[in-house]
N, C-alpha and C positions, 0 to 999 in steps of 0.2 A: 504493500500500500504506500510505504514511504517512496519506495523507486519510482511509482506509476504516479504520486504529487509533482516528483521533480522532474518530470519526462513530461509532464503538463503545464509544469512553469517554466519549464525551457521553451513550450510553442508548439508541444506534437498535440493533438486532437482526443478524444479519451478513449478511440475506436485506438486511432495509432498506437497510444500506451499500451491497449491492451492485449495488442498483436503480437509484442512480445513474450507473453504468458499463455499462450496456446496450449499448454499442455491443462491450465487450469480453467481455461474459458474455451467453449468448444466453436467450431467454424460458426453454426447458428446462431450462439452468443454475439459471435463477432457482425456478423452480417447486419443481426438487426440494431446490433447499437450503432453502425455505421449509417444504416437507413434511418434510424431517427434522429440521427443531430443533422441529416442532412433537411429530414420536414421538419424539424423543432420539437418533436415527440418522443425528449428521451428517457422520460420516468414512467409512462404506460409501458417504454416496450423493455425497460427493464424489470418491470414488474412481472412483465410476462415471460420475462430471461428466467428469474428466477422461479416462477411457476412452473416452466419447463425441465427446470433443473429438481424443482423440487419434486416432481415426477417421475422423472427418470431415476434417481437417487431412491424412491422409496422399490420401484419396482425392480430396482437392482439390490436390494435390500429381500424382497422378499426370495429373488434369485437364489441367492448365499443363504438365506435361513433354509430353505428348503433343499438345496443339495446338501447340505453340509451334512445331517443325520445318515440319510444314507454311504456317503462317503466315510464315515466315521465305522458305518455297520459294517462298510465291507473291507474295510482294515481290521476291523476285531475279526472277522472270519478268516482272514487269512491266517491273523495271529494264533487264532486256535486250534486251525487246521496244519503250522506248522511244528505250534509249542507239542501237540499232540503226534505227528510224525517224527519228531524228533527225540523228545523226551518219552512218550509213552509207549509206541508201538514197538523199539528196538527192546525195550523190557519182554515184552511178552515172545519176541523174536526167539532170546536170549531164554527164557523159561523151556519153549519147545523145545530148543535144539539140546537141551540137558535131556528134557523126558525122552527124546530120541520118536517124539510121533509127529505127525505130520498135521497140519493145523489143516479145519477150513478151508474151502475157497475163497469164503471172504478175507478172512484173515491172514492169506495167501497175498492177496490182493497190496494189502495195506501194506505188509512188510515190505511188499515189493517197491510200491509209490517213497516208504521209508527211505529204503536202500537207496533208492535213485537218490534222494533230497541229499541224504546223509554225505553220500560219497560223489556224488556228482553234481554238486550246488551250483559249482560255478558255471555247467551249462544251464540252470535256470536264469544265473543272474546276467551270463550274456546275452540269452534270448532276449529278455526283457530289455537290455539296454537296446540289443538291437532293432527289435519293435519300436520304442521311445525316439528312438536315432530317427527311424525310416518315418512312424509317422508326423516330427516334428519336419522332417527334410518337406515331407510332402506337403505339408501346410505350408512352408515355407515357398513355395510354388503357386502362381498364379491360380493356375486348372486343378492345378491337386487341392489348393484351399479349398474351390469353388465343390472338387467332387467331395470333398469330407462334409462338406458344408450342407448337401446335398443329402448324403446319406443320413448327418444328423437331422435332420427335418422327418426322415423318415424312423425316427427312433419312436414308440409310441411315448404318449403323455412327454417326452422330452421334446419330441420337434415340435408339438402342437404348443409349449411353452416358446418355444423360441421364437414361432410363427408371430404368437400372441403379442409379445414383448418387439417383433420388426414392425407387426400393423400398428403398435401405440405407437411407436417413433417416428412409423409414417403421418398415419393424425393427426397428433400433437405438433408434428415439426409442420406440417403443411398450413395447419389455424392459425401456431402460432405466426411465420413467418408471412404468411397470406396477409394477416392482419396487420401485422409491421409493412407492408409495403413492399415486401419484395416477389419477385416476378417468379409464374408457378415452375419454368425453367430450371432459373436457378434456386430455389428452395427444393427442388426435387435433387437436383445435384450435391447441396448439403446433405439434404439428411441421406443419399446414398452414401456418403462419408460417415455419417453416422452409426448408419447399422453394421454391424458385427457379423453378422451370416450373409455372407460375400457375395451367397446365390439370388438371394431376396436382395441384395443392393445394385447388383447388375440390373436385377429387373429394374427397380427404381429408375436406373442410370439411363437404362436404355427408353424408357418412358418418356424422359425427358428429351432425350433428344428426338423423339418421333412428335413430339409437342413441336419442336422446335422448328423441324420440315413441313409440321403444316396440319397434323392427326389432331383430332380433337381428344380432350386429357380422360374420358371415360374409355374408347377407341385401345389408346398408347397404354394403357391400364392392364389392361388382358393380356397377362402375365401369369408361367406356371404355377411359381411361387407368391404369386399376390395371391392372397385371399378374397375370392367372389365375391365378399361381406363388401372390401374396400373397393374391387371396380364398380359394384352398383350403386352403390354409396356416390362415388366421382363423379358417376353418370348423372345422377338427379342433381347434386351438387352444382355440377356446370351449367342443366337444361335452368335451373331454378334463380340459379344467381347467389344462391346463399352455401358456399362451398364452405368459409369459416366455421361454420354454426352446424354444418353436418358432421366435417372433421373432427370436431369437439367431441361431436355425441356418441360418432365411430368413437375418438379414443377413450370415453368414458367407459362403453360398451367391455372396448379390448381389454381394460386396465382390471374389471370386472371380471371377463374371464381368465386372468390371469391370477388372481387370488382362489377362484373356482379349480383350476389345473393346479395352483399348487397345493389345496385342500387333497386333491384326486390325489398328489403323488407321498405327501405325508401320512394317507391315509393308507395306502398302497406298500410304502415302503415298511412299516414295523410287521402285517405279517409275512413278510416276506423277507425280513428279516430274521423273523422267530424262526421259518420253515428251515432257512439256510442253514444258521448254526444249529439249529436244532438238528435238520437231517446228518451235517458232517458228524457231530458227536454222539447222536442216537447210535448209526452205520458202526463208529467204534465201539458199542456198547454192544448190540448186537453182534458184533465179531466176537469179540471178547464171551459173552454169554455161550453163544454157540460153540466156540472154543474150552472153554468150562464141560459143556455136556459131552461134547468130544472125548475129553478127557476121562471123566467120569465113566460113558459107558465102554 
C-alpha cells in the first residue's frame, strides 16, 4: 500500500500502480478499474472488484474444505495398508514357515503383496515418481493440459464441481465487467484467463473471437464444454437487452449448485471411506481367521 501511494504521487494513474501487483489483483481487477477512472466511476466498480473477489474466494474456500477430508482419508488408507504389510503380515509369514504348513490362498496373497513392498520398495517409489514426472511433464504441455483437463470434467461429482465453479466465473466475470463498461470481447478474453480448466477456457476464448468476426454471443456460445444452462441463458440475455441481470442470476444459480455438489461429495466421501479401510483391514482379518482354522483342523 505504501509503494502503490508513492507510485501515485510520482504521477502513475491507480490502474498503472496497480499493474505492478498482478499476482494480487487479477486481469478483471485491473481492466475494470482502468475502465472506471477513465468514465469517472471508480468506487461502484471497485465495489464490484471486491464482490467478485469476495466470490470467488469463498467458492475457493469451499473447494479446499471439501477435498481436503477425502485427501486426508486416502492417506490414512495407504498408511494402514502399508503399516499392516509391513509390520503385521511378515509376522504371520514368519509363524507358518516355523509350523512348516502352508497358509491360505488368501493369506498366500498378502504375504506375497508383503514381500514385494518389503524387499522391492524402491520399484514402488520409482513408479510413483515416474507417474508424478510424466503427469506433471504432460500438464506442463499445451494439449496435454487441455487433455487432462478434459478427462477431469469427466470424473463424476469432480468434473461437475469444476464445471460449476468455470460457469460462476463465467457469470460473474461477464455482469461484473459488462457493467463496468467493458466490451463482451474482451471481458470474454479475461475471464478465459481466468478459469483454470484450460478446456472450458478455450471455449471461452474461442467464443470471443467468433463475436468478434461477426456470430452473435448466444451463436459463439455453443460450446462442448459450456454448459447449455449458460448458452440459453446468453441467448435470451442478448435477444432481451438485459444480459447483466441474467449473468447474475446464472451465477447465483451456479454458486448454489456448487455448495449442492459439495454437500453430494462430503456426503459421498465418509462411507466410502468407512468401506475402504474397513475392506483392506477386514480382508487381513479374515486371512488371518481362516488361517487360524487352517491350522486348527
Amino acid at each position: 500500500i505504501i509503494d502503490l501511494n508513492d507510485k501515485i504521487s510520482s504521477g502513475q494513474s491507480f490502474s498503472q500502480a496497480l499493474e505492478n501487483y498482478e499476482s494480487t489483483f487479477t486481469p478483471l481487477a485491473l481492466h475494470m478499474i482502468r475502465s472506471a477512472e477513465t468514465s469517472g466511476e471508480l468506487e461502484p466498480a471497485l465495489i464490484r472488484v471486491a464482490n467478485f473477489m469476495e466470490r470467488k474466494a469463498e467458492i475457493k474456500k469451499q473447494l479446499i474444505s471439501t477435498m481436503t477430508y477425502p485427501i486426508v482419508v486416502l492417506l490414512m488408507t495407504i498408511g494402514v495398508f502399508v503399516f499392516l504389510m509391513i509390520f503385521v503380515i511378515p509376522k504371520f509369514a514368519d509363524f507358518f514357515q516355523r509350523t512348516g504348513r502352508t497358509p491360505p490362498s488368501e493369506m498366500l496373497q498378502l504375504m506375497a503383496i508383503s514381500n514385494f513392498i518389503t524387499t522391492s520398495w524402491y520399484y514402488v517409489i520409482i513408479a510413483i515418481i515416474v507417474t508424478i514426472s510424466a503427469i506433471v511433464y504432460t500438464y506442463s504441455r499445451p494439449r496435454g493440459r487441455i487433455y487432462i483437463d478434459i478427462l477431469l470434467l469427466k470424473v463424476p461429482l469432480i468434473g461437475s464441481m469444476i464445471s460449476a465453479n468455470a460457469m460462476s466465473q463465467i457469470t460473474w466475470g461477464l455482469a461484473t465487467l459488462l457493467q463496468s463498461g467493458v466490451s463482451v470481447v474482451h471481458a470474454l478474453k479475461i475471464i478465459g484467463d481466468l478459469i483454470n480448466n484450460k478446456a472450458i477456457a478455450e471455449n471461452v476464448v474461442d467464443a470471443s473471437e467468433e463475436i468478434l468476426r461477426g456470430s452473435d454471443m448466444g451463436k459463439s456460445f455453443q460450446k462442448p464444454y459450456i454448459e447449455e444452462l449458460i448458452q440459453q441463458m446468453t441467448l435470451v440475455g442478448e435477444r432481451t437487452g438485459s444480459m447483466v441481470s441474467i449473468m447474475r442470476d446464472a451465477g447465483e444459480f451456479y454458486e448454489e449448485r456448487i455448495r449442492t455438489i459439495t454437500k453430494a461429495i462430503a456426503s459421498a466421501t465418509e462411507p466410502a471411506a468407512i468401506l475402504l479401510i474397513g475392506g483392506i483391514v477386514g480382508y487381513v482379518y479374515y486371512a488371518f481367521f481362516k488361517s487360524m482354522f487352517a491350522l486348527a483342523g
